[in-house]
N, C-alpha and C positions, 0 to 999 in steps of 0.2 A: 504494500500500500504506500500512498505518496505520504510522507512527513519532512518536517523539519526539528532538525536533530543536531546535534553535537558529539565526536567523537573523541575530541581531547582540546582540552584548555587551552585558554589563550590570553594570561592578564591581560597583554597589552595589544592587543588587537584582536578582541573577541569577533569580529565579523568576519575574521579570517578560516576561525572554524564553523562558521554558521553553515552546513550541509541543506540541501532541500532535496530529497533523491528517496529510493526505496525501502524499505523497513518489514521487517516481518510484524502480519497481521496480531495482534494480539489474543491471548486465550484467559477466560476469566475464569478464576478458580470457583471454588463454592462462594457462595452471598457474593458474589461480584457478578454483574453485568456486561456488554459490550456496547458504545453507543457510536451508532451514524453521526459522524461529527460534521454541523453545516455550517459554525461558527465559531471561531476563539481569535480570544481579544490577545493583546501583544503587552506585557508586561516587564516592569525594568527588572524584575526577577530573571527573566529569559533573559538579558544581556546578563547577568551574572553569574547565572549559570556558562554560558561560552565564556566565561573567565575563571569557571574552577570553583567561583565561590558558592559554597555551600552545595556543591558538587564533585567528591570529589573523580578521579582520574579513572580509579575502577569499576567506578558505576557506568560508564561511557560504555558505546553509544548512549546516549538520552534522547527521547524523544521528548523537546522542549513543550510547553502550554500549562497553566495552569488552572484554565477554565474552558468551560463549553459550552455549546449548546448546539442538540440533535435531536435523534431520535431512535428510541430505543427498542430494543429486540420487538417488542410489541405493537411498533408504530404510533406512539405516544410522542409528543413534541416537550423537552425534556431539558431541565437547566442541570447543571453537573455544577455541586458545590465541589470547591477544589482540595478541601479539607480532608488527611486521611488518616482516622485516628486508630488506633490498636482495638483489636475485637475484645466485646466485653466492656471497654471505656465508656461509663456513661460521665452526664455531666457535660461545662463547657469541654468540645472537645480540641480548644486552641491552650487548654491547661492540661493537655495528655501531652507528656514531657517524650514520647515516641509519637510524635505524632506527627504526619509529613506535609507535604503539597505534592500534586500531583509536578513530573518531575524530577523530582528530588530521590524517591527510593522506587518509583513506581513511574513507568512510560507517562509522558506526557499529553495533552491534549490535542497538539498539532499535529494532528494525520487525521484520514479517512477516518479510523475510528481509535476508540479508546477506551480500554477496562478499566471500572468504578463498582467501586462498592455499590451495592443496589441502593443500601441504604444512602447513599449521597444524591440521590436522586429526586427533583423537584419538578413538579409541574411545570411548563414554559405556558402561559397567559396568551391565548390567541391575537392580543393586541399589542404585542409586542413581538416585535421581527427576531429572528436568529442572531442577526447580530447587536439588537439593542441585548437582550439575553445574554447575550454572551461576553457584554462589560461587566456586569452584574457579581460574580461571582469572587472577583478580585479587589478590581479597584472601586468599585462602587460600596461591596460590603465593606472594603476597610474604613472609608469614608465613612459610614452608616454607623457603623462600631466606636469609630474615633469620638463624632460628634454625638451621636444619642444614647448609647452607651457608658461611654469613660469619661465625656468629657465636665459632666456635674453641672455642666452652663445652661441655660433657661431660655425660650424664646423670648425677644427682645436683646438678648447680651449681643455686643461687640465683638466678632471669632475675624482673628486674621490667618488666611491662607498663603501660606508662603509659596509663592512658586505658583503660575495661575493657571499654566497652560499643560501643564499633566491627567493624567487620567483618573487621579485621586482627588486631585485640585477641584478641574471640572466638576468631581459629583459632590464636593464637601460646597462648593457656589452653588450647585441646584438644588442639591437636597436643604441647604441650610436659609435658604430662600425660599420654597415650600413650606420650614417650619416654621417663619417667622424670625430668626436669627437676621441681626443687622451683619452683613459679608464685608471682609474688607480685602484685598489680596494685593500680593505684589506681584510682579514679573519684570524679566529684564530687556521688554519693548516695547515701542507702542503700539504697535499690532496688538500685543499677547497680552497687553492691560486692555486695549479696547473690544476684543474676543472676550474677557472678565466679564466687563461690563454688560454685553449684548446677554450671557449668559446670565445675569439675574445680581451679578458683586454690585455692592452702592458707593466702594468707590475702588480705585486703584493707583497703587503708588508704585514708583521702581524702587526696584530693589536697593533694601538698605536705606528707604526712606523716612526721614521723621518724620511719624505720623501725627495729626492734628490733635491727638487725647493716645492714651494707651488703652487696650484692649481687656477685656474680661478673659480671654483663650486666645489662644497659638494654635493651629494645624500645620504641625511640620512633617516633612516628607522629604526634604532637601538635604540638613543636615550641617556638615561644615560650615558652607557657603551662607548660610542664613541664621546662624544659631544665637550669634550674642545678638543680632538684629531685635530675633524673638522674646529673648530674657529682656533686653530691654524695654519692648514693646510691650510688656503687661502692667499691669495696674498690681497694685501691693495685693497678693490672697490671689493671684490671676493662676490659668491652669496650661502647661504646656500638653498636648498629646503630639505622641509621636508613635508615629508606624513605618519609616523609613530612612532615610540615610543616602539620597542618591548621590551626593558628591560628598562622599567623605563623614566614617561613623568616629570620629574622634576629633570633636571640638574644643576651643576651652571650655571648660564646665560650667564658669562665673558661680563659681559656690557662694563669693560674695551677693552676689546677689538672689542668687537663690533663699539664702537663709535670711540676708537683711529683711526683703519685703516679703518670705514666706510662699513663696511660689511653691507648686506644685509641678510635678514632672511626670507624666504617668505613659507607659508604655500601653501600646497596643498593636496586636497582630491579626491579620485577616478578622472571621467573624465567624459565626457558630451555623450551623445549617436553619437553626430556628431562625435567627436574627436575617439568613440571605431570605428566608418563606416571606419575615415580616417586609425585608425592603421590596419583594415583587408586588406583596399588595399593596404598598406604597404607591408605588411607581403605577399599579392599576387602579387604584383609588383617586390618586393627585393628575395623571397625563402626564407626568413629568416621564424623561428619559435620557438616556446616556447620550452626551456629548460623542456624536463617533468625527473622529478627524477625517477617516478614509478607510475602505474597503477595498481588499487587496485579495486577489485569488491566490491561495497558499501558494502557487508555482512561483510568484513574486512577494516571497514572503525576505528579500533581500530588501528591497525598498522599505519593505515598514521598517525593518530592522537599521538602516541608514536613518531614517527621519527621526528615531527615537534615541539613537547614538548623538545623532549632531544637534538636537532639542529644537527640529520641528514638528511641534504637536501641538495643536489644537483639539484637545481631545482625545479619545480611546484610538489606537489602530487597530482592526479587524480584521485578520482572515477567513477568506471563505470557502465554502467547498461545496 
């Protein structure tokens, strides 16, 4: 079957090992399923894996993706949470300390098909396309998790999103615009502040800008490049989440500040298959929907992969099938 896959790392030039070529079909064991895969979204996870990280050398080939959306042995139209926790694990399963992304210990979502626990398996919503579905699973549920989840803020608070034009960015503007959260976001153009805008943010500054008041929360996903910005940016008792790192996971800490005004720092990681159920009724409830930049037939799954190395995106990239 066709996929896109990685065979051996490559810090410094992951798109050198990025393969699109043939794969053997998969075989689902017990409680595991196989599904017609007709959409996955493109995540900064999959650049990191073609770099080794959190991959490592002997797990290779990998067939990169962390999400989907198909249809399953059944003929059922079907979202694949990308969560893969140990049999038996009840409870939050992003707190089962073996617990994977699809990927990571198990073939990933970008091919024709792909083997999932049955249990990870959700209904896809007739009014919602294969590949709005198929943002869903990653970077929308991180989004969903970061802000109504972990982040303790209240409709009406001040939430600054760092970084505007990402795939997480994008849904933490829509969905925190639906709640009734005032948005604020930076980016470092002005295309990609006024892309913010169009999408629902109420205002947008460049990066590393001082803002006109400080914020009630931080949505970071960035990392180095943005992080004293953030600590500075809150208001004394203000909440940072974070679920990402994409330039750089060792900033200075600012423990000065941290402790003077009492800030909070709270980690968070993808989201639970209950919490991806609650964002689809969400998303079918409100008419809101995922930001897609571009839709790209997996054969040109090289292009997505360049626009999201060199940081043009405007939203989720999607392959199709």
């Amino acid at each position: 079957m066709l996929a896109a896959f990685v065979s051996a790392p490559a810090p410094k030039d992951p798109l050198s090992v990025l393969e699109v070529g043939d794969r053997p079909e998969p075989e689902a064991p017990e409680g595991w399923t196989t599904i017609q895969v007709k959409a996955v979204s493109l995540n900064h996870h999959d650049l990191f894996s073609l770099q080794g990280i959190g991959l490592p050398a002997e797990r290779m080939p990998m067939i990169l993706g962390t999400d989907a959306a198909g249809i399953d042995e059944d003929g059922n139209e079907v979202v694949v949470h990308g969560v893969i926790s140990t049999p038996g694990w009840t409870g939050d399963e992003t707190l089962d300390p073996k617990r994977s992304l699809l990927s990571e210990v198990h073939q990933g979502s970008m091919a024709e098909k792909v083997a999932v626990p049955t249990r990870n398996l959700l209904p896809k919503p007739a009014e919602l396309s294969f590949a709005e579905a198929a943002c869903l699973p990653t970077a929308w549920l991180t989004a969903y998790r970061m802000l109504f989840v972990k982040s303790g803020l209240r409709p009406g608070q001040t939430v600054l999103v760092q970084g505007a034009s990402g795939g997480v960015a994008t849904a933490l503007i829509v969905l925190g615009r639906a709640a009734g959260y005032r948005i604020w976001v930076t980016g470092r153009s002005e295309e990609k502040r006024a892309a913010a805008l169009a999408l629902g943010a109420d205002q947008a500054f460049e990066s590393g800008a001082r803002l006109p008041e400080r914020v009630d929360g931080v949505m970071e996903t960035v990392g180095e490049a943005t992080w004293s910005h953030s600590v500075k940016s809150l208001k004394p008792g203000g909440v940072i989440v974070t679920s990402g790192a994409t330039t750089g996971f060792n900033p200075g800490a600012e423990l000065n500040r941290v402790f003077f005004t009492q800030l909070s720092v709270i980690g968070s990681t993808m989201g639970t298959k209950s919490e991806l159920e609650s964002l689809i009724q969400l998303c079918s409830v409100t008419g809101i929907r995922p930001q897609i930049d571009v839709e790209l037939p997996l054969p040109q799954a090289r292009e997505g992969f360049e626009r999201m190395l060199e940081g043009r995106t405007n939203g989720k990239i999607v392959f199709t099938l």
